[in-house]
Every structure is written in C-alpha cells, then in structure tokens.
C-alpha positions as CSV (number, residue, x, y, z in Angstrom):
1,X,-8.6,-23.3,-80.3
2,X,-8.4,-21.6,-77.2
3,X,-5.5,-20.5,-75.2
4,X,-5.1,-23.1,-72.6
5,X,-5.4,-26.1,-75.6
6,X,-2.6,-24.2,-77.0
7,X,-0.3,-23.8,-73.6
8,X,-1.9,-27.4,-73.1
9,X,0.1,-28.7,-76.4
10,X,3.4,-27.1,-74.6
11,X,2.5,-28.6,-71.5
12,X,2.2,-32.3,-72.8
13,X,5.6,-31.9,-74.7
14,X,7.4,-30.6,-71.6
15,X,5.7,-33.5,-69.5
16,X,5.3,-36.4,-72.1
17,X,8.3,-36.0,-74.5
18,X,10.5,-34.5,-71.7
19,X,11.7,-31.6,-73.1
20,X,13.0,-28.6,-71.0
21,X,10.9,-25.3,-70.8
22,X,12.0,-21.8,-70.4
23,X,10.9,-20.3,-67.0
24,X,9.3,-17.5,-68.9
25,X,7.5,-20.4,-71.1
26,X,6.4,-21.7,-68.1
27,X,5.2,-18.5,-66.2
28,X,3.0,-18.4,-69.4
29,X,1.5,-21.3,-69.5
30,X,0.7,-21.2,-65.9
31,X,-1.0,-17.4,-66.5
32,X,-3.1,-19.2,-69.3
33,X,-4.0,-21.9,-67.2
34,X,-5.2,-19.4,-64.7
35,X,-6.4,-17.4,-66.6
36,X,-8.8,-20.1,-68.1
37,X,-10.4,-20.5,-64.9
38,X,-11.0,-16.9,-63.4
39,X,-14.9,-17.1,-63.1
40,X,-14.0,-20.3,-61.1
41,X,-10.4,-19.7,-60.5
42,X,-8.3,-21.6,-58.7
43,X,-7.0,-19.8,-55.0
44,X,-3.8,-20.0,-55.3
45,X,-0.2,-17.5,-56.2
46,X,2.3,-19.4,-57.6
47,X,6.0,-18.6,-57.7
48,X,7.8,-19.1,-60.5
49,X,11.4,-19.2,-60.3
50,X,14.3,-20.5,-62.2
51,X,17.3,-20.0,-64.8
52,X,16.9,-19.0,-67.9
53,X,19.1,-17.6,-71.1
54,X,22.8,-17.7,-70.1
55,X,22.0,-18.7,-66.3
56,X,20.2,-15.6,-65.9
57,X,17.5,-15.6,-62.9
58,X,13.8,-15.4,-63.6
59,X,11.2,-14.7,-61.1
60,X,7.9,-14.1,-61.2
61,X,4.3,-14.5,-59.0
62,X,0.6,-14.7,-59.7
63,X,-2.7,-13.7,-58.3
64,X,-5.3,-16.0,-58.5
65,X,-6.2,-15.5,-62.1
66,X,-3.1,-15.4,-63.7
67,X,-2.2,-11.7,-63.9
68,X,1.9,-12.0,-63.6
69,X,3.9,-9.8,-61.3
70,X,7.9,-9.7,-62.7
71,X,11.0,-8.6,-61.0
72,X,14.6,-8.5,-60.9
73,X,15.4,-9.1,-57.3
74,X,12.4,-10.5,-55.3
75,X,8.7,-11.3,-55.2
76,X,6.4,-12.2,-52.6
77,X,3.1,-14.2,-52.5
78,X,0.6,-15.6,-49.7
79,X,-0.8,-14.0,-46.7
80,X,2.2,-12.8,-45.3
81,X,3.3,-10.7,-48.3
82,X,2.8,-7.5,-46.9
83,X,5.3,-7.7,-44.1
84,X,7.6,-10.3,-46.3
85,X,7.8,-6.7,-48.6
86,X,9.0,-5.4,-46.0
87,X,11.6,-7.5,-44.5
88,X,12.5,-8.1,-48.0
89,X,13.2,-4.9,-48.8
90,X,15.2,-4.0,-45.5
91,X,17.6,-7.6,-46.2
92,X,17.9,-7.8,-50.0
93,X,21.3,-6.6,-51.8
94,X,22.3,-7.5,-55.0
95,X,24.5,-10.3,-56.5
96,X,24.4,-12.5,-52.9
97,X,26.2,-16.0,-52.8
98,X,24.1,-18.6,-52.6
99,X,24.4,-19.5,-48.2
100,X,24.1,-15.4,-48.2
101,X,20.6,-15.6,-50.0
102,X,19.4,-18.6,-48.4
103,X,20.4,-16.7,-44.5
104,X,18.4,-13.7,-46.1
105,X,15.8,-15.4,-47.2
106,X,15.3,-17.6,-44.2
107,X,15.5,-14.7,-41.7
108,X,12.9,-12.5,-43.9
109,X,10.6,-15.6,-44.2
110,X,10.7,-16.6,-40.4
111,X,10.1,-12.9,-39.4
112,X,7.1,-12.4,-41.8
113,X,5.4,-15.9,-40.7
114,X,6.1,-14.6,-37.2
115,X,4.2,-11.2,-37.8
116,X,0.9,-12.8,-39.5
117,X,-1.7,-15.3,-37.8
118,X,-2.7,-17.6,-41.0
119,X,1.0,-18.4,-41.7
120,X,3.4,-20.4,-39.7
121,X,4.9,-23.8,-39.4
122,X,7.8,-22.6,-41.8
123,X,8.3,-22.9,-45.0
124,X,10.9,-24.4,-47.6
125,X,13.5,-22.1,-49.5
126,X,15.1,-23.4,-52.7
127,X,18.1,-22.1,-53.9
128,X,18.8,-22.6,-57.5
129,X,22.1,-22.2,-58.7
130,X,23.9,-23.1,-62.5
131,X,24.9,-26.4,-60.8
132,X,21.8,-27.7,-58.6
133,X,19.0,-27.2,-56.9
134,X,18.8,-27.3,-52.8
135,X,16.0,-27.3,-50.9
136,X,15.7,-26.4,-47.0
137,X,13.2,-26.9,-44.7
138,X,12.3,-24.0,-41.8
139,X,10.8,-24.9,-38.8
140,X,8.6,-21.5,-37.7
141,X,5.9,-21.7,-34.7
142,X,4.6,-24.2,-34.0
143,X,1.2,-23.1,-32.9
C-alpha cells in the first residue's frame, strides 16, 4: 500500500463521511499527495492554515513536491516570496487582533505584488478566528 492510498483513505473520510481534520492532518496528506507526484509534480505551493488543538494557529507551506516549511508567525509562498519576507518581517508582531492582522497582511501583500512583475491583480486574505472565517478581496494593479 503506498502512502497516498493510505492519506487517500483519510481523504475520502474527511470528504465522504464529513468528518473534521486536523490542519497538521491535512498538511500531511497534502505533502503525501505531493510527494506522490514529484517526477511529474504538480507546480504549485500550497498554504495551509487553520486552528488546531485548543484554537491554537497552524501554518504551514509547500514547494512543489511536498517538502513542508512550518512556523509560528508567518509563511510565504509564490513568486513574490522573497520581498513578501521582507515586508513580513518589517510588519509582523505578535498576538495581533484580528482587523490588525488583516491591515498587516494586506499592506505586506499589496507591497510585495507591487515589487514583482508575475504577481498582481491582488489577492484574497482570510482571517480565521475561533468563531469564523472571513475572507477579503484586494484589488492590486491592474496591469
């Protein structure tokens, strides 16, 4: 049996039987999944982000073939990582509320999309909290 049929099994009980997943199962299975595929992978890095144990935050990224990247306050992933590190890094504090994260997360995003010619057009920030889940949509350049 190989890994993915395995993750596959957790996947088909998340999707089919409804249950909830951890966001560390999750990150796994996605990893697997990736993994799987990496003489043909897939070109993507996904974010994976959500509450776990107790409401505490989990966040992780990808590259394309499933090698996971964890942290405690921020990650990055696409072709503007390199200056979203660095606007990241210059705006991020801890324990934010959640219109303070979403102001710091908007401003680091716009700035990095506006610093890198393959990204633009914006980009949508969720903020997940204990209660809900809110999506935005930024508006970036339009060019």
């Amino acid at each position: 049996m190989s890994i993915f049929e395995y993750n596959g099994s957790a996947l088909v009980a998340m999707l089919r039987e409804e249950r909830d997943m951890k966001p560390e199962t999750f990150a796994n299975l996605v990893s697997a999944i990736l993994y799987e595929k990496r003489f043909g992978p897939y070109f993507c890095q996904p974010v994976i982000a959500g509450l776990g144990d107790e409401d505490k935050p989990f966040i992780c990224t990808m590259d394309s073939i499933g090698a996971k990247e964890l942290a405690k306050d921020f990650v990055v992933a696409g072709t503007a990582s390199e200056s979203l590190y660095g606007s990241c890094e210059s705006m991020f504090k801890e324990n934010m509320e959640p219109e303070e994260l979403f102001e710091t997360v908007s401003q680091a995003l716009l700035a990095s999309v506006d610093r890198d010619c393959l990204s633009g057009w914006g980009g949508h920030v969720y903020v997940v909290t204990p209660t809900e889940v809110k999506e935005r949509i930024l508006k970036g350049r339009m060019d």
